[in-house]
C-alpha positions in Angstrom: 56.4 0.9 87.7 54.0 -1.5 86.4 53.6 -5.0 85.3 51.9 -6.1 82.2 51.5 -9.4 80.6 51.9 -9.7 77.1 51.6 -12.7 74.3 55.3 -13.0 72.1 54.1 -16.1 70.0 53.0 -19.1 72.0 54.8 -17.5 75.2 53.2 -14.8 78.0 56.0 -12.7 78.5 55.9 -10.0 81.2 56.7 -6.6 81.2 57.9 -4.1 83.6 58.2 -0.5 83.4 56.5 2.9 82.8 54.6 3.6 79.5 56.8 5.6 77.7 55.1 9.0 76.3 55.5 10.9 73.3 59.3 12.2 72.9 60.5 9.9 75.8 63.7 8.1 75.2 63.1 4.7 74.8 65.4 2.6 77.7 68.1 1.0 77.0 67.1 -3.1 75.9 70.3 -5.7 76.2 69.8 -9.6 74.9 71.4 -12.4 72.9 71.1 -13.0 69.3 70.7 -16.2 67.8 74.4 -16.7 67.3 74.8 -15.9 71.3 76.3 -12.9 70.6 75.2 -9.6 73.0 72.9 -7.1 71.6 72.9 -3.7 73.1 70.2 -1.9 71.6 71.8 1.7 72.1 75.1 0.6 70.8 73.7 -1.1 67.8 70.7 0.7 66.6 72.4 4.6 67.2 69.5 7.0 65.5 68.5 4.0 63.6 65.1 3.6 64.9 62.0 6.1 65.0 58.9 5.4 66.3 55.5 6.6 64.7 52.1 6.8 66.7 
């Protein structure tokens, strides 16, 4: 697992985990939205999002 520091507007944010590859699944990503409500990236986005390299 690695570490990496990364800029997200004026904060540095960091980041851990393995560089995801080519056909990986991405991991599963849980936060709060602006209303406080929970956002479970698997359970909302379902097929929703592709990424292109």
């Amino acid at each position: 697992m690695t570490k990496r520091v990364v800029k997200f507007g004026q904060l540095d944010l960091t980041v851990e985990g393995n560089k995801l590859q080519i056909n990986d699944k991405a991991p599963n990503f849980k936060g709060i939205l602006e209303d406080l409500s929970d956002y479970d990236f698997y359970k909302n986005e379902k097929d929703k999002v592709k990424i292109i390299i």
